[in-house]
Steps between C-alpha positions, in 0.01 A plus 500: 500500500386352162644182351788596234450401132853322547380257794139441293678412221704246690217312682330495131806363348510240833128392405545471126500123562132542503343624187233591602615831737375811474542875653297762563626843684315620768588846675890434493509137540407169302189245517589147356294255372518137326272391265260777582524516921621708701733291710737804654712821439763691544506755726846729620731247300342216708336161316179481752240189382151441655502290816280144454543183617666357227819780505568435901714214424748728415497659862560863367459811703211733492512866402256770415554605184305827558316702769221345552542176277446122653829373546658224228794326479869615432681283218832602612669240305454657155864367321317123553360453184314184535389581855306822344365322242326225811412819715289654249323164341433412859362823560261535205369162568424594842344808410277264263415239738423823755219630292 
């Protein structure tokens, strides 16, 4: 099942706090990235971000987002704003400080 334009346009409208967001399709669902890094996706109408140690603060669940993919973190909170807006900054930052 492929994420619907209505539900990507929704979690873009959710992150629009950050400026920097952008989206790129990929086979039927949606690769996001802030200020240039990937930091997660959304895959069947689900907001999945990358799992370091700087995002499991937030104690979310883990899900596969495809066959064969490493599993990352469910944001299952998506109406919270300001709590998106921490998830993702925490995330890219901990994908930096991972390199």
């Amino acid at each position: 099942m492929a994420t619907s334009k209505v539900y990507k346009d929704f979690i873009l409208e959710q992150l629009f706090v950050l400026k920097d967001i952008t989206c790129k399709p990929m086979m039927g669902e949606y690769l996001l990235y802030y200020k240039n890094q990937l930091f997660g996706g959304i895959y069947d109408d689900r907001l999945l971000v990358k799992k370091v140690e700087a995002n499991k603060k937030y104690e979310m669940s883990e899900e596969i987002p495809y066959d064969g993919a490493k599993p990352m973190y469910l944001v299952d909170d998506v109406d919270n704003k300001e709590i998106l807006k921490e998830i993702v900054i925490d995330t890219v930052n901990g994908l930096k400080t991972k390199k």
